[in-house]
C-alpha positions as CSV (number, residue, x, y, z in Angstrom):
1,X,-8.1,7.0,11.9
2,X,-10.7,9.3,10.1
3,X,-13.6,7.5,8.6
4,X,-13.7,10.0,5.6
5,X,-10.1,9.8,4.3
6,X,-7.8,7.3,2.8
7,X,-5.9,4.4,4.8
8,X,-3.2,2.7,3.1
9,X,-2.6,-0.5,4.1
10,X,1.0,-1.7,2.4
11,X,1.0,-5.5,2.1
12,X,4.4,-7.2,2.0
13,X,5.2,-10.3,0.6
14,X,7.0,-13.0,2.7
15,X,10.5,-13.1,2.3
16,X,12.1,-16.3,0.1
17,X,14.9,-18.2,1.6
18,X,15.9,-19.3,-1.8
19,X,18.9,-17.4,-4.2
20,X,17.4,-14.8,-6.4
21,X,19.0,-14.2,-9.7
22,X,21.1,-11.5,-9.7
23,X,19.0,-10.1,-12.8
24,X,15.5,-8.5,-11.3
25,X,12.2,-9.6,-13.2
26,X,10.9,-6.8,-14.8
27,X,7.8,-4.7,-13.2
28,X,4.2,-3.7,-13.9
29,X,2.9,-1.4,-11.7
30,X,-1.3,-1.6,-11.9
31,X,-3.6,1.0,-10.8
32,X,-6.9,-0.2,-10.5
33,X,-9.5,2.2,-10.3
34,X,-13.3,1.6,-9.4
35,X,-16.4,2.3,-7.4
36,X,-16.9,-1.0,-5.5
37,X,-14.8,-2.8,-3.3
38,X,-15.6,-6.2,-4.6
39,X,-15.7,-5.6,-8.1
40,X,-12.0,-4.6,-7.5
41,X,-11.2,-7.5,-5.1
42,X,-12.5,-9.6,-7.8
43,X,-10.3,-8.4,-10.5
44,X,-6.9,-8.0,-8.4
45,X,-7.7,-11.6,-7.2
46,X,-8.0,-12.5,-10.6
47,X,-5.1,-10.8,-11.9
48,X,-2.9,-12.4,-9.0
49,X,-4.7,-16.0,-9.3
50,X,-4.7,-16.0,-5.2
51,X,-7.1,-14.8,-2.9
52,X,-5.2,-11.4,-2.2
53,X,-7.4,-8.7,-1.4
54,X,-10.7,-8.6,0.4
55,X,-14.1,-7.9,-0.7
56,X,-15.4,-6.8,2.7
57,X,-12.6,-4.3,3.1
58,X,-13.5,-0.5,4.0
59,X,-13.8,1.5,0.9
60,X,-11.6,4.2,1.7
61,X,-8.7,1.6,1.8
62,X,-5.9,1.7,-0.8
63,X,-3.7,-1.4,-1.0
64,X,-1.0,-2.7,-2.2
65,X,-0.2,-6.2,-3.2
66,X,2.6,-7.9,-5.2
67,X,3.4,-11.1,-6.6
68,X,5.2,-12.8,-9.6
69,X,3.4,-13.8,-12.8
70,X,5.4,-15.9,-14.9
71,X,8.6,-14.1,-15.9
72,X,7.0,-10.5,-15.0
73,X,6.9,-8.9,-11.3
74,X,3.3,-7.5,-11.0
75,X,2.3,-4.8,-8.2
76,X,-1.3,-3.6,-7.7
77,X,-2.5,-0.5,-6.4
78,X,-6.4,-1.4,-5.6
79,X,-8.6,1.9,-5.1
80,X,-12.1,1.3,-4.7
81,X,-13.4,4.2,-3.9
82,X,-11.5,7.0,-6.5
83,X,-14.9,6.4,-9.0
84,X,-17.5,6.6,-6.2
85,X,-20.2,9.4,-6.7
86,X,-20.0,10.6,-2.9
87,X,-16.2,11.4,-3.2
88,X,-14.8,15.3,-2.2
89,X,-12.5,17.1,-4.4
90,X,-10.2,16.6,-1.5
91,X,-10.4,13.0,-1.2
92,X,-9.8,12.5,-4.2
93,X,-6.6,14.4,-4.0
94,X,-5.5,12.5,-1.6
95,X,-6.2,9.2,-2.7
96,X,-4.4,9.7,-5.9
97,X,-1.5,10.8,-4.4
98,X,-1.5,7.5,-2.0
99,X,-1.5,5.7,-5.5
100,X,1.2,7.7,-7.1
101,X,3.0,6.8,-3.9
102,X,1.9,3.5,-3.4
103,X,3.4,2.9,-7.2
104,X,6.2,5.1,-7.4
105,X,7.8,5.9,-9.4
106,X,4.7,5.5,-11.4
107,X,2.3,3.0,-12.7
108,X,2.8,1.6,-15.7
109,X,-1.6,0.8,-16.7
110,X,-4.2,2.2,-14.8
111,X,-7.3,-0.1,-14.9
112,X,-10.6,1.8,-15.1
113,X,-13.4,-0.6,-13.6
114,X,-16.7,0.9,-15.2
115,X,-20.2,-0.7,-16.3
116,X,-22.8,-0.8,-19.1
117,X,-25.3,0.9,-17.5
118,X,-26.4,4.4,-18.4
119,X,-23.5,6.8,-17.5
120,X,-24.9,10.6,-16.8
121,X,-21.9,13.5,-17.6
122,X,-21.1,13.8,-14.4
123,X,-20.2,10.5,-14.3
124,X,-18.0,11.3,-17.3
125,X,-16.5,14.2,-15.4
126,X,-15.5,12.9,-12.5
127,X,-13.9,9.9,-14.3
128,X,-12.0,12.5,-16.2
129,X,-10.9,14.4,-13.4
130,X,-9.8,11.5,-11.5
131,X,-7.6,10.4,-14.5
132,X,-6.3,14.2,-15.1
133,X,-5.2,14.6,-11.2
134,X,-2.5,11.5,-12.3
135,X,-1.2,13.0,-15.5
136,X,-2.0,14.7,-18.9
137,X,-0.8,11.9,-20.4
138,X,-2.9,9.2,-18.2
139,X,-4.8,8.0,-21.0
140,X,-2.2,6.9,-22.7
141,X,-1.7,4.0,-20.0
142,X,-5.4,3.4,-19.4
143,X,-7.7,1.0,-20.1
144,X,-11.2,0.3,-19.3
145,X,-12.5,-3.4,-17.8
146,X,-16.2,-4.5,-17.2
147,X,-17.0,-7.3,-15.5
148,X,-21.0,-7.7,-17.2
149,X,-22.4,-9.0,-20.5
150,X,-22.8,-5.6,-22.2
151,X,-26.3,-4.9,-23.4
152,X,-25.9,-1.6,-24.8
153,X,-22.7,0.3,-24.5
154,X,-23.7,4.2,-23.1
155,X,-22.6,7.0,-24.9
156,X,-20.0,8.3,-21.7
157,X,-18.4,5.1,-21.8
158,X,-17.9,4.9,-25.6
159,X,-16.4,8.1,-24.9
160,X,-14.2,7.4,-22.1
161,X,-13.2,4.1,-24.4
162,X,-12.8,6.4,-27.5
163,X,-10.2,8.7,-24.6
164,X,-8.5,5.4,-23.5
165,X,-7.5,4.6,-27.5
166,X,-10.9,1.9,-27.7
167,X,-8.5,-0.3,-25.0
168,X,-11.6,-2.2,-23.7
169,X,-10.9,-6.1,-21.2
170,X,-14.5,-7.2,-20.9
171,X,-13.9,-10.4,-17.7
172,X,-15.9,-13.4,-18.7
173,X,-16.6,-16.5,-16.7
174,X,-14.1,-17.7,-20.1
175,X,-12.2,-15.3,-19.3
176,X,-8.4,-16.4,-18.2
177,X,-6.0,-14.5,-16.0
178,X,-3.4,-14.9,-19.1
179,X,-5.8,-12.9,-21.5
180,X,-5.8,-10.0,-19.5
181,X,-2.7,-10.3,-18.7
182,X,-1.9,-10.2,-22.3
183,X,-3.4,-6.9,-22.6
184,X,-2.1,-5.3,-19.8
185,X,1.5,-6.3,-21.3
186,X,1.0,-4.6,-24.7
187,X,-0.2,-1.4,-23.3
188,X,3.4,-1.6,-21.7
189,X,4.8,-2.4,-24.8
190,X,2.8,0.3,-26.7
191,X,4.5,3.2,-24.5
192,X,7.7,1.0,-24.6
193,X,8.1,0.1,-21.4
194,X,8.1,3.6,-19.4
195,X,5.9,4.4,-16.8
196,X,3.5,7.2,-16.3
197,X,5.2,10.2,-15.1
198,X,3.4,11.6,-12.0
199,X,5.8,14.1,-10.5
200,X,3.4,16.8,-10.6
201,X,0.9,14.8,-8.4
202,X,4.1,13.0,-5.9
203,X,4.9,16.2,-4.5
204,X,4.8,16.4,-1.2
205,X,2.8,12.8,0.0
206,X,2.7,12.4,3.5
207,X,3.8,9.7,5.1
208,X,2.5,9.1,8.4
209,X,4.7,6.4,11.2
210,X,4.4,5.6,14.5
211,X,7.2,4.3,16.4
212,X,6.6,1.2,19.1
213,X,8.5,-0.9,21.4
214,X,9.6,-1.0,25.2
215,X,13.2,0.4,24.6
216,X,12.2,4.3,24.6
217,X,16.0,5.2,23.8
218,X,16.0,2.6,20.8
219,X,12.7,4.5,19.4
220,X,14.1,7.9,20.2
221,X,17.2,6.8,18.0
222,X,15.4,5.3,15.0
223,X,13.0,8.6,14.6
224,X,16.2,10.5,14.5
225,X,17.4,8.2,11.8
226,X,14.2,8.6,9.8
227,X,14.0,12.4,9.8
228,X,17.9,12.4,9.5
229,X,17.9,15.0,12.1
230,X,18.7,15.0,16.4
231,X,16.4,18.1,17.1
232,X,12.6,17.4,18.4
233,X,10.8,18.0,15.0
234,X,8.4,15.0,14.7
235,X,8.1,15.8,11.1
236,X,10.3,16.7,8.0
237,X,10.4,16.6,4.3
238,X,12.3,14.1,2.5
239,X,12.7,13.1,-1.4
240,X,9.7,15.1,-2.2
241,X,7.8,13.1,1.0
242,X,6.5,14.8,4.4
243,X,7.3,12.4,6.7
244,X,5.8,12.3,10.0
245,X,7.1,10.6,12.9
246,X,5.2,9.7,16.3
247,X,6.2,7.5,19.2
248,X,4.1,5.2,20.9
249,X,5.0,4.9,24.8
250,X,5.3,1.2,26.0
251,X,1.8,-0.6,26.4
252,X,2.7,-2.9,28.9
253,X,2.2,-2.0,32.5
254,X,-0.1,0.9,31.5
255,X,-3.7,0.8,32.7
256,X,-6.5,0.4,30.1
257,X,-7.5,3.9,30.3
258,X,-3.4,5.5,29.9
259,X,-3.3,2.6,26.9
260,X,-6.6,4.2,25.2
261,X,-5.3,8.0,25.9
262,X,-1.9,7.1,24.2
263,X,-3.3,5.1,21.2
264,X,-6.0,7.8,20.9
265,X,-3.5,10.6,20.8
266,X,-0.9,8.8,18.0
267,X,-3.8,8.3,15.9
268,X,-5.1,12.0,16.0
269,X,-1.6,13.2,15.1
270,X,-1.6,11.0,12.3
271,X,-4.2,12.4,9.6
272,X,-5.6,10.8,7.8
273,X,-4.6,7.6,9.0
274,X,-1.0,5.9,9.9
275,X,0.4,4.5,7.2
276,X,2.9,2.3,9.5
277,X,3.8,1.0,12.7
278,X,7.6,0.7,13.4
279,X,7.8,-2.1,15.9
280,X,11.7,-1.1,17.6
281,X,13.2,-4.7,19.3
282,X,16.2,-4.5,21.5
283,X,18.0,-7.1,19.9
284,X,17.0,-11.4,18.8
285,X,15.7,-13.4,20.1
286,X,12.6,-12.1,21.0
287,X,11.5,-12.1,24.6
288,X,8.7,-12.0,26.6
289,X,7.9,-8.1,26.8
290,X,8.6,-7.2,23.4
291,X,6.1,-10.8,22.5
292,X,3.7,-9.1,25.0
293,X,4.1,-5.7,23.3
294,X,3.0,-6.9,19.9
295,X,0.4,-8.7,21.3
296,X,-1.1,-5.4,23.3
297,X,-1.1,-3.5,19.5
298,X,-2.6,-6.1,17.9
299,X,-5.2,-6.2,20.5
300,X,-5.7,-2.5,20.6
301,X,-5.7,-2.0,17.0
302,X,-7.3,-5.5,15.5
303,X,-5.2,-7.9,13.2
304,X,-6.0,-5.6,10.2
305,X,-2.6,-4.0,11.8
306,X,-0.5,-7.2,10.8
307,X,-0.9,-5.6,7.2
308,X,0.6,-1.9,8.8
309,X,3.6,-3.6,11.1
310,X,7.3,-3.6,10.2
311,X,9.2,-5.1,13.1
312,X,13.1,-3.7,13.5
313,X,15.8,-5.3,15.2
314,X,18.6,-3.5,17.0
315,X,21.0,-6.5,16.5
316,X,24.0,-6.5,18.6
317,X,27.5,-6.1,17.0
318,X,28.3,-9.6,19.1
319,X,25.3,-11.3,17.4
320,X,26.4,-9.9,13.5
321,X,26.3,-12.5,11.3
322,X,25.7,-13.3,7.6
323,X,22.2,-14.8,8.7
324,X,20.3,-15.2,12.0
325,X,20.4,-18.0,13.8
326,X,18.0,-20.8,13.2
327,X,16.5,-20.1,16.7
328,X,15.9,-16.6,16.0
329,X,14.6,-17.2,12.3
330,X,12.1,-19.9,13.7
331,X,11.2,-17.0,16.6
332,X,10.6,-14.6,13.7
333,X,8.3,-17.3,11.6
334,X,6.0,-18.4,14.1
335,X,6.0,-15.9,16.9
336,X,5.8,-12.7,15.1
337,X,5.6,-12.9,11.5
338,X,3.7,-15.5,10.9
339,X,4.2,-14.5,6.9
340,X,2.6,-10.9,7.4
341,X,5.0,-8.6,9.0
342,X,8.1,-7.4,7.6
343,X,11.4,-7.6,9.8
344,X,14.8,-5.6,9.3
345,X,17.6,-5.6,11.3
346,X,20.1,-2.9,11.2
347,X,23.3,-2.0,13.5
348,X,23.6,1.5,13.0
349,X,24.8,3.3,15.9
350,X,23.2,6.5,16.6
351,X,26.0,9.3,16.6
């Protein structure tokens, strides 16, 4: 993956085997926007009240996390790099249109991370810019948070308050996550519930997958499904998304130096970065080679991939049931998902 783009790393929560009700929580869709990774770790941790992100992730990471706060369904898009000094016009592009993505349709508050200290104009400017590439109306979903005991407020922040309508979270060690919370809800309810429109800025996001398993007719079948096409285009544009598919030959039984050459050329295919791996299984349970296929990605690519994997299963019209079977769903828990990955099954038969 390039070192001087954007990675997304898309974090999914665990599935609950209890009933839902039928009538969704609402949704808040955060932004948060800053210049260190674990200032913002800090402050989607504290949001969350669990340990969700990482301060010692890479900078250049946008995540996603979600979780349910009292009667309200929270999502937050964490970018710690979009306020950084070193950033290019181009990353910054980019970035913001992983969080218009990442929070489509659109983010309801954007959370500026910014601090006392002297601020020079280009500071100013490049906060400005970064809020303009969302929307012309982005201020009127932002608000600024500081996370120090002010000691004199500089003139570019008073101005980027005055911008943001003087919406200003200053996180205490009194602080409490239902304060902020508090705040976040009213800037909702000041724009009555609607989100920020970025369809200017969604245009066109690309959306990089790779495609992995043993069963090279299974994975020929589901990139055919993705780009809704048979022909041997391995990339198409879809609901205002370019979509790029790539398929990952078989790890096991390859030498060390074919494995390298075939991760090596997926990942080059993919700038910036791929966004996720597609794990294709035959059919449940799991067996051995498809166990020993994860196993080779995971070592190849580090467990920081757990966070990119969604595991498909090709499930056999003889096996369709309401449920999987408790053998199968204790497979899933323990061997594979151990609460990170996502798994679908689907029986579509390729035509």
């Amino acid at each position: 993956m390039s070192a001087s783009d954007t990675t997304v790393i898309v974090v999914h929560n665990p599935p609950r085997r209890r009933r839902r009700s039928m009538e969704k929580p609402p949704m808040m869709r955060i932004v948060l926007l800053g210049s260190s990774v674990s200032e913002n770790s800090l402050v989607g941790n504290f949001i969350l009240g669990r340990a969700a992100f990482d301060s010692e992730a890479p900078p250049d990471v946008v995540e996603r996390v979600g979780g349910r706060l009292k009667d309200r369904r929270v999502i937050i898009i964490n970018s710690p790099q979009l306020l950084q000094t070193n950033i290019s016009d181009h990353q910054i592009t980019q970035t913001v249109r992983e969080c218009v993505f990442l929070s489509d349709p659109g983010p309801h508050v954007i959370v500026l991370l910014l601090k006392h200290e002297p601020c020079s104009a280009e500071d100013q400017e490049r906060v400005e810019k970064v809020l303009d590439s969302f929307s012309e109306s982005v201020y009127q979903h932002t608000m600024v948070l500081t996370t120090q005991e002010p000691t004199e407020t500089s003139d570019v922040l008073q101005k980027i308050l005055q911008k943001c309508a003087n919406r200003h979270f200053s996180l205490q060690r009194s602080s409490s996550p239902d304060d902020l919370l508090q705040t976040l809800e009213h800037i909702v309810k000041m724009n009555d519930g609607r989100h920020l429109d970025c369809a200017e800025v969604s245009e066109c996001v690309k959306l990089n997958l790779v495609v992995c398993g043993s069963d090279s007719t299974l994975k020929s079948s589901v990139s055919d499904l993705i780009l809704q096409q048979t022909d041997r285009r391995s990339d198409v544009e879809l609901h205002d998304h370019q979509i790029s598919v790539i398929q990952l030959p078989a790890l096991i039984g390859l030498s060390e130096e074919e494995v390298m050459r075939e991760t090596l050329r997926c990942v080059s295919l993919c700038h910036p970065g791929v966004h996720a791996f597609i794990l294709i299984i035959p059919d449940a349970p799991i067996n051995n080679e498809d166990k020993a296929e994860i196993e080779e990605i995971q070592r190849i690519f580090s467990s920081r991939i757990n966070k990119h994997i969604m595991i498909l299963i090709k499930q056999n019209p003889d096996h369709q049931t309401a449920e999987l079977n408790e053998e199968t769903q204790h497979e899933e828990e323990n061997s594979i998902t151990r609460n990170t990955f996502t798994v679908t099954r689907f029986n579509r038969e390729r035509r």
